[in-house]
C-alpha positions as CSV (number, residue, x, y, z in Angstrom):
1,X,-27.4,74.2,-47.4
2,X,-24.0,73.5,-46.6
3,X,-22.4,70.2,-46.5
4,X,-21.2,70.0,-42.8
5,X,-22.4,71.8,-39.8
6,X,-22.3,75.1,-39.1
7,X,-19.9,74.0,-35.6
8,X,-17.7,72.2,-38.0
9,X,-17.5,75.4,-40.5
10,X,-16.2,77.7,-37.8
11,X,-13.4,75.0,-37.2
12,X,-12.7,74.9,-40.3
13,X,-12.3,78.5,-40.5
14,X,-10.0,78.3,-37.3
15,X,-8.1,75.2,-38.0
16,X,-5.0,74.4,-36.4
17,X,-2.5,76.6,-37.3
18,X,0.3,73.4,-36.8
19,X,-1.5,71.8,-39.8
20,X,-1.5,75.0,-42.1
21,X,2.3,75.5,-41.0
22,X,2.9,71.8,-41.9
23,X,1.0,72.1,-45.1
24,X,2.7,75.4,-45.9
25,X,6.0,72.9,-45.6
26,X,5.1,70.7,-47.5
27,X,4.6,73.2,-50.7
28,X,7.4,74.9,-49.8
29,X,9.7,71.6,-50.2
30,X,7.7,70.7,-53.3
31,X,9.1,74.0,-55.1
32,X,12.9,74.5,-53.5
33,X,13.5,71.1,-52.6
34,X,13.7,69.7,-48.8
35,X,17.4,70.7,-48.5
36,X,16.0,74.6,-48.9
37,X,13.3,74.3,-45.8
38,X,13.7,73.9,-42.0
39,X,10.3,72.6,-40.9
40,X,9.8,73.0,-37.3
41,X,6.2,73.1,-37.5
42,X,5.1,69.8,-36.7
43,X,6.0,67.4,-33.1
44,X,6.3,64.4,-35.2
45,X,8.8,62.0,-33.7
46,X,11.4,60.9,-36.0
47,X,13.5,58.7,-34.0
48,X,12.9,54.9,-34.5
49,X,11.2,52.9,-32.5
50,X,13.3,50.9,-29.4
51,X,14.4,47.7,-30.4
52,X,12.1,45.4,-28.5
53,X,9.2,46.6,-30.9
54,X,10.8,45.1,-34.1
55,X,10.3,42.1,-32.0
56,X,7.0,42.4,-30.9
57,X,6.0,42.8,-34.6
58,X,8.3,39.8,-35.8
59,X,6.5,37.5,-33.3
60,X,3.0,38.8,-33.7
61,X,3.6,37.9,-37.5
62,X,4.1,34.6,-36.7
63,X,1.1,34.0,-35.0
64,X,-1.2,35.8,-37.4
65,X,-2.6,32.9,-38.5
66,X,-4.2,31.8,-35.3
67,X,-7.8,32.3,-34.5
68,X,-8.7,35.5,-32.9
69,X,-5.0,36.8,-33.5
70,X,-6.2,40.2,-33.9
71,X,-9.7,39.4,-32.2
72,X,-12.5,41.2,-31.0
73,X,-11.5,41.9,-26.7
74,X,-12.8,43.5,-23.7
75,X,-13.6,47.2,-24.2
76,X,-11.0,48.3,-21.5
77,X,-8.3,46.5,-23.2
78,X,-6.0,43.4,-22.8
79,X,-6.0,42.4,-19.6
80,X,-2.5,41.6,-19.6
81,X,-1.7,45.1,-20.5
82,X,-3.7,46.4,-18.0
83,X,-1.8,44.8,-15.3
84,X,1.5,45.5,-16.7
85,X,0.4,48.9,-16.4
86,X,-0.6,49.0,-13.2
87,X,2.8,47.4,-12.3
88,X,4.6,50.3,-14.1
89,X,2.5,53.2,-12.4
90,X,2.4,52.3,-9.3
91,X,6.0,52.7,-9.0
92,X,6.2,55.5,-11.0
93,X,3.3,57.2,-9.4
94,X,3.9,56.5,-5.8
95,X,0.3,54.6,-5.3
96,X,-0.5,50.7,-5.5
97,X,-2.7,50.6,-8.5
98,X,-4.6,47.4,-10.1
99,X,-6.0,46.7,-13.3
100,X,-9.3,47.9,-12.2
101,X,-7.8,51.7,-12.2
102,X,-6.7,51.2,-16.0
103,X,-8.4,51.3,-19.6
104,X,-6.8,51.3,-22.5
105,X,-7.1,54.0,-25.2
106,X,-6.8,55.0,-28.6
107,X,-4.3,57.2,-28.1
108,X,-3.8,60.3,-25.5
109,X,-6.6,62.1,-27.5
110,X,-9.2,59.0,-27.7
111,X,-8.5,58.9,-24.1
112,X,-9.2,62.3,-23.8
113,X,-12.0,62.2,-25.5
114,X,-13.5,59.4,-23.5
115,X,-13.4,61.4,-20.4
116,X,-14.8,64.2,-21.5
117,X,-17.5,62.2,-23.0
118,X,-17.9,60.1,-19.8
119,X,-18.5,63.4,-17.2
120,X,-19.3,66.3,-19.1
121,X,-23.3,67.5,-18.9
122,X,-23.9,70.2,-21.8
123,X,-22.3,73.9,-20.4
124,X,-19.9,72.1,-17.9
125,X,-16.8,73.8,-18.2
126,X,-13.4,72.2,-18.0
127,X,-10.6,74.6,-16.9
128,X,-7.1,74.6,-18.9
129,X,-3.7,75.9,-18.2
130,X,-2.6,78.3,-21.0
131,X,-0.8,77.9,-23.5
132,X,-2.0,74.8,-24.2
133,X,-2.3,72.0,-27.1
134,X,-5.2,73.7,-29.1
135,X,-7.1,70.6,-29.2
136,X,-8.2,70.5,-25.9
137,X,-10.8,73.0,-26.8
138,X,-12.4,70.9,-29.7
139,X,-12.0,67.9,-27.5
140,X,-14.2,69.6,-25.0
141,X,-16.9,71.3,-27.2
142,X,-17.6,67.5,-28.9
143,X,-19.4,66.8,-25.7
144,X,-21.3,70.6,-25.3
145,X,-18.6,71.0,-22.6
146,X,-17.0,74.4,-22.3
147,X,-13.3,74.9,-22.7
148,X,-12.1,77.9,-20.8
149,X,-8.5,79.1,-20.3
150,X,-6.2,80.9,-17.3
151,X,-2.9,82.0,-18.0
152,X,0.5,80.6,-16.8
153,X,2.9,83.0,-15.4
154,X,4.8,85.1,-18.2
155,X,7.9,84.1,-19.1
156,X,8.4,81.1,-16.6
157,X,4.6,79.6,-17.6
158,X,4.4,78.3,-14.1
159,X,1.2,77.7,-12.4
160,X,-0.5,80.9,-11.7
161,X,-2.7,79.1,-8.7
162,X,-4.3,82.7,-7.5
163,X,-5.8,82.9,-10.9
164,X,-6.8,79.6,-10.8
165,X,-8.3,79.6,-7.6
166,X,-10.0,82.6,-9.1
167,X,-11.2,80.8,-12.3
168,X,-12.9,77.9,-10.2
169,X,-16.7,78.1,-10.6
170,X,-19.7,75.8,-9.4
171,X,-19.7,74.8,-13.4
172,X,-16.0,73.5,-13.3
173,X,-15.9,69.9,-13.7
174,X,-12.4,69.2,-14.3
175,X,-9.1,71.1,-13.8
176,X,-6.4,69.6,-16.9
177,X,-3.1,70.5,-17.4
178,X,-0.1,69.0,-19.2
179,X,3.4,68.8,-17.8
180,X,5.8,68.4,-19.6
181,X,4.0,71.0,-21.5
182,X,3.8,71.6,-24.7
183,X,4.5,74.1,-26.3
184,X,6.2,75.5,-23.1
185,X,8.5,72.8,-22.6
186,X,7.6,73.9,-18.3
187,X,7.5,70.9,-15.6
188,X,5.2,72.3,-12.7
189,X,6.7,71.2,-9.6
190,X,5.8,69.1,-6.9
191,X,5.1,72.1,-4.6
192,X,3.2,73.9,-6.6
193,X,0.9,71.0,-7.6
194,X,1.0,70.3,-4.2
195,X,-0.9,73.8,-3.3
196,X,-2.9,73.5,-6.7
197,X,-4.4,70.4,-4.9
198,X,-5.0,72.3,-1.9
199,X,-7.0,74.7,-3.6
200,X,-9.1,72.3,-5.8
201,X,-9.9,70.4,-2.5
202,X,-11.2,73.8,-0.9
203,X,-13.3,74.2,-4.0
204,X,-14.7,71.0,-4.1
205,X,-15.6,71.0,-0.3
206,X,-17.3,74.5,-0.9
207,X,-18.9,73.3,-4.7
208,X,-20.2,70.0,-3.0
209,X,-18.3,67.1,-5.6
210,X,-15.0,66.6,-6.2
211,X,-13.2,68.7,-9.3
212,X,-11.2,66.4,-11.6
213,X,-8.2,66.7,-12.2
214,X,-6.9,65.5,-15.4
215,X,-3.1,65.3,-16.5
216,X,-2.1,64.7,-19.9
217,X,1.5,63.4,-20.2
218,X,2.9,62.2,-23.2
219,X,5.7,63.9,-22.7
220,X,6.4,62.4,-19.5
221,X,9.4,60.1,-20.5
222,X,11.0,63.0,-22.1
223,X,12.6,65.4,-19.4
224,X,16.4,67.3,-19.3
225,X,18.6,68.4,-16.7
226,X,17.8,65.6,-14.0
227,X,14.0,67.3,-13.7
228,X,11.4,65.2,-12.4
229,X,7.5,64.8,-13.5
230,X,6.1,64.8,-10.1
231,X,3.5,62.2,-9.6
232,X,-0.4,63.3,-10.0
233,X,-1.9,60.1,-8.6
234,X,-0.4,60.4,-5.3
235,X,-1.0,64.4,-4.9
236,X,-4.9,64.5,-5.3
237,X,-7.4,62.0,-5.1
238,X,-9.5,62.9,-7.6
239,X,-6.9,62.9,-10.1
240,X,-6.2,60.8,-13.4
241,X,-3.4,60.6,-16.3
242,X,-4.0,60.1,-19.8
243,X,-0.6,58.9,-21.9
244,X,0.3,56.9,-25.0
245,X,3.4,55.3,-27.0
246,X,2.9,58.1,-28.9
247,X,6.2,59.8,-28.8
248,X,8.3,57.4,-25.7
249,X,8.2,54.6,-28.2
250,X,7.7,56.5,-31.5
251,X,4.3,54.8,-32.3
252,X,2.1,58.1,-33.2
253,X,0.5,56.6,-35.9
254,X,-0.1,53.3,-33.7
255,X,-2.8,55.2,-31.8
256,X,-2.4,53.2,-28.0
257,X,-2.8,54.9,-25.1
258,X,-4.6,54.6,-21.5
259,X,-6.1,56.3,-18.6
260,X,-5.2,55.6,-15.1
261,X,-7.7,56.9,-11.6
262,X,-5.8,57.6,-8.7
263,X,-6.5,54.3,-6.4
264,X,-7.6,57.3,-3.5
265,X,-10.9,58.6,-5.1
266,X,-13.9,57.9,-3.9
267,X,-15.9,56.9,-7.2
268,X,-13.4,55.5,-9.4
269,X,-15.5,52.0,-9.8
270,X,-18.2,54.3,-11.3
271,X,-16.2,56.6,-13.3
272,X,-14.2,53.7,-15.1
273,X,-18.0,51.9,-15.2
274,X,-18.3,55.3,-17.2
275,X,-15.2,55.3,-19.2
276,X,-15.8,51.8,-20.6
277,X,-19.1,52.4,-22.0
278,X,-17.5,55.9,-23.2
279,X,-15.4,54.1,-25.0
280,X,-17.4,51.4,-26.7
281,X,-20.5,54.2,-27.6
282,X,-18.1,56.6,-29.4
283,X,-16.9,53.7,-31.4
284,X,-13.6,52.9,-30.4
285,X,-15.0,49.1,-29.5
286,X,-11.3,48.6,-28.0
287,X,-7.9,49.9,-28.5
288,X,-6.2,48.7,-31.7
289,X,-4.9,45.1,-30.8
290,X,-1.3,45.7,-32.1
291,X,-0.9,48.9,-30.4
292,X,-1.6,47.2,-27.3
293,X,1.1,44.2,-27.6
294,X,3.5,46.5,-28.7
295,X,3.0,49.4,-25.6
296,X,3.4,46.1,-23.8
297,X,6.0,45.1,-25.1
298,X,7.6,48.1,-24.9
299,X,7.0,49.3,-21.4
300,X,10.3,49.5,-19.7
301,X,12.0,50.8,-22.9
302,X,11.9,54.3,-24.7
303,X,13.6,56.0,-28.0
304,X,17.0,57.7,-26.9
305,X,16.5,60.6,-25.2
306,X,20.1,61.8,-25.5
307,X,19.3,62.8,-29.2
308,X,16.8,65.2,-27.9
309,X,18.9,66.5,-25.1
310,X,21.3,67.4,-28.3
311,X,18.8,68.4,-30.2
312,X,17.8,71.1,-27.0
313,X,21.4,72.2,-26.7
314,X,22.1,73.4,-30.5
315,X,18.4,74.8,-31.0
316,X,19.9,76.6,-27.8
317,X,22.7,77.9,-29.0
318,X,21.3,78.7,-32.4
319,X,18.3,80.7,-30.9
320,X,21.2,82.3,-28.2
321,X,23.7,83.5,-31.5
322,X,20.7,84.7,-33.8
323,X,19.3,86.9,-30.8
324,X,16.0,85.3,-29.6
325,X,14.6,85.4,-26.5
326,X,12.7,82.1,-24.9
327,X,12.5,79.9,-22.3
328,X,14.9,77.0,-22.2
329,X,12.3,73.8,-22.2
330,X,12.2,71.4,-19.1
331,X,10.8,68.4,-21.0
332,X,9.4,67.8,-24.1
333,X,10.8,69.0,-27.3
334,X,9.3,72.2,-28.0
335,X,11.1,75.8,-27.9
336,X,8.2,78.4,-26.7
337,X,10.0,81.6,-28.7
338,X,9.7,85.0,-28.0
339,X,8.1,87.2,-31.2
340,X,10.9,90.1,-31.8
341,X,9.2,93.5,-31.7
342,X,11.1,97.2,-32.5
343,X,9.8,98.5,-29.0
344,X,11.8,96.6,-26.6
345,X,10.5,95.1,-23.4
346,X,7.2,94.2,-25.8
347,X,5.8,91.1,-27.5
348,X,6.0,91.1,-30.5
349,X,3.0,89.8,-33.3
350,X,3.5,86.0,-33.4
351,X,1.6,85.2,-36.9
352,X,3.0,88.5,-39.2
353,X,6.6,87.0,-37.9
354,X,5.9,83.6,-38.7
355,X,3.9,84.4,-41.8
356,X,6.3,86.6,-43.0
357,X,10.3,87.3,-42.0
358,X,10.4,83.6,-40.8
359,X,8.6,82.1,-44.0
360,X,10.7,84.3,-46.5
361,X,13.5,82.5,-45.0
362,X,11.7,79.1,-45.6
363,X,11.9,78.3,-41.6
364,X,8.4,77.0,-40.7
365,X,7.4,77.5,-36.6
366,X,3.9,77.9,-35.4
367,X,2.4,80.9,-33.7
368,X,1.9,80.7,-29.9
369,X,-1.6,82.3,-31.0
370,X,-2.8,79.0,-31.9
371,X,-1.5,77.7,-28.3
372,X,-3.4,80.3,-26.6
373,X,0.1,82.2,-26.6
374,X,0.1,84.8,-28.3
375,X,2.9,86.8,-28.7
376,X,5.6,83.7,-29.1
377,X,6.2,80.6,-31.6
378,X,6.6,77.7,-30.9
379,X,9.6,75.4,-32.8
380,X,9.8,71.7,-32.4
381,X,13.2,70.1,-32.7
382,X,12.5,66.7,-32.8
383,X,14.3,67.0,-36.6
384,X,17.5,66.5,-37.9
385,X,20.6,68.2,-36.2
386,X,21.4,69.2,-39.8
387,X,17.9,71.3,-40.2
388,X,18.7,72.8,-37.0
389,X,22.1,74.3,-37.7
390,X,21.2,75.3,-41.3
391,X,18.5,77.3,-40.0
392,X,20.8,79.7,-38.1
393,X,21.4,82.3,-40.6
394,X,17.8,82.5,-41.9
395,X,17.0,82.9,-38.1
396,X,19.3,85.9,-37.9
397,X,18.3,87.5,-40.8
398,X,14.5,87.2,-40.0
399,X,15.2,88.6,-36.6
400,X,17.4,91.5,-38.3
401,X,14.6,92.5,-40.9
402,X,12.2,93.1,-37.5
403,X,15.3,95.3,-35.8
């Protein structure tokens, strides 16, 4: 008998190919050295934290020694936090929100998770926008949900809403998407989310209950060339965003986050009834305490985005001189990269390149199959400038060895 379950085993089998890439990294810097690689395999934010955080930390050392510093607190979170929150969205999302429409989260995924715990019945499918973060898929299938998949439009991965409409079935329970995306880098715009609202109202008059919608943005913050993150909360009723500190305040490893219901649906007392229990029963009890103070803290601040926007320009210009095709990102800091092929006009295969010219050339990327993309890989740039412009030659010559 084996020691995990047989769900677990096939994971295992499948495992995300941004972890093997990183692993692969780290090997590969163990026996040349880290000047010799340029790992772009891995969207681990590298810039420091704002300011106001060393602050935060500072003052909550202080008062460490006071009873119920780091306490046991209400399963949706500091309350505090939740109204600052609500403060913050409702200007940014174009609705007046209250604490009531908040929770707090262990991070984007916990949040995630949380939902999909709270409103998934076993074979309930939830409907994703491809390519997409491969997690989504586990996240689902924890809670016998479904994940299923319809395609963004080639080359500009914008929403494809006639094969969405098309995808829509009485099992749907949820619509999610994630804009800025990654690992497109595409913004959908506030037109086209306006129609994809449109069509998820049709489908939930004809279905008989309202499909979710269900934004994940942690990317949000992060956007280039005066684009704008249209609002979700204000477009459909039934909506709801899930985001952390993650990578606006560079607090991965933190692990705060939070959901937010549109103040226009119908149910939302229920459903965050729903989420708070969800949260408590999968053992998360509450958000992590400091994580909390410090997104609080830190709400009106974020990392300096002009480093990315840098960062964009000379993986630009490196890709543009070595010969790649791809789509220049809108937000985020991701390149979606176009695998070469002999026969022009054709994709090429995403894994043999990254598993072979690519890694010869000790440049690490991930293949868009893992992304539900096959055909491109994906580079994040959120490394030094130096990695970026050492990596141009072993880009060409990669690229060359395909030709």
């Amino acid at each position: 008998m084996s020691a995990v379950a047989k769900n677990i085993q096939e994971i295992i089998k499948n495992a995300s190919w941004i972890r093997r890439m990183f692993e692969a990294g780290i090997a590969l810097k163990k026996e040349f050295g880290e000047e010799a690689v340029c790992d772009f395999s891995l969207g681990n934010p590298d810039l420091a934290p704002p300011e106001i955080i060393a602050k935060e930390l500072k003052r909550l050392s202080e008062n460490a020694t006071k009873p119920f510093a780091f306490g046991y607190m209400p399963n949706a979170g500091l309350p505090v936090l939740r109204e600052a929150l609500a403060k913050h969205l409702s200007k940014e999302q174009g609705v007046e929100l209250t604490a009531n429409e908040i929770i707090a989260t262990v991070g984007a995924a916990g949040g995630l998770n949380t939902i999909f715990r709270t409103i998934l019945e076993h074979g309930d499918k939830i409907l994703g926008i491809s390519p997409n973060f491969v997690e989504y898929g586990f996240y689902v299938g924890n809670y016998g949900g479904v994940f299923e998949t319809v395609a963004s439009k080639p080359d500009t991965f914008e929403l494809d809403l006639e094969a969405i409409e098309k995808a829509l079935t009485p099992k749907t329970k949820a619509l999610m998407m994630n804009s800025p995306n990654n690992p497109t880098g595409q913004i959908y715009s506030a037109e086209s989310l306006k129609a994809l609202a449109a069509i998820l109202k049709k489908k939930s008059a004809e279905f008989g209950y309202d499909i979710y919608l269900i934004s994940d943005e942690p990317y949000r913050f992060l956007t280039y060339d005066n684009a704008i993150v249209p609002p979700i909360l204000s477009i459909y009723s039934a909506s709801m965003v899930v985001n952390s500190a993650s990578k606006s305040l560079s607090l991965p490893g933190e692990r705060i986050g939070f959901i937010a219901l549109s103040p226009l649906m119908k149910e939302r007392a229920e459903l965050m009834a729903g989420l708070t229990l969800a949260s408590r029963i999968l053992g998360f009890v509450n958000p992590p305490v400091v994580g909390q103070y410090l997104m609080l803290a830190g709400l009106e601040s974020q990392v300096d985005a002009s480093v990315y926007a840098r960062r964009r320009a000379l993986m630009a210009e490196v890709l543009t001189k070595a010969g790649y095709e791809f789509f220049m990102p809108k937000g985020a800091f991701y390149f979606f990269v176009k695998a070469p092929n002999a026969q022009k006009g054709k994709l090429g295969d995403d894994v043999a390149f990254v598993n072979g010219p690519l890694l010869k050339e000790k440049i690490l990327a991930v293949p868009g199959s893992g992304f539900n993309g096959a055909g491109y890989f994906r580079l994040a740039f959120c490394v030094d400038e130096a990695v970026i412009k050492r990596s141009e030659a072993g880009f060409k010559r990669a690229l060359d060895s395909v030709k």
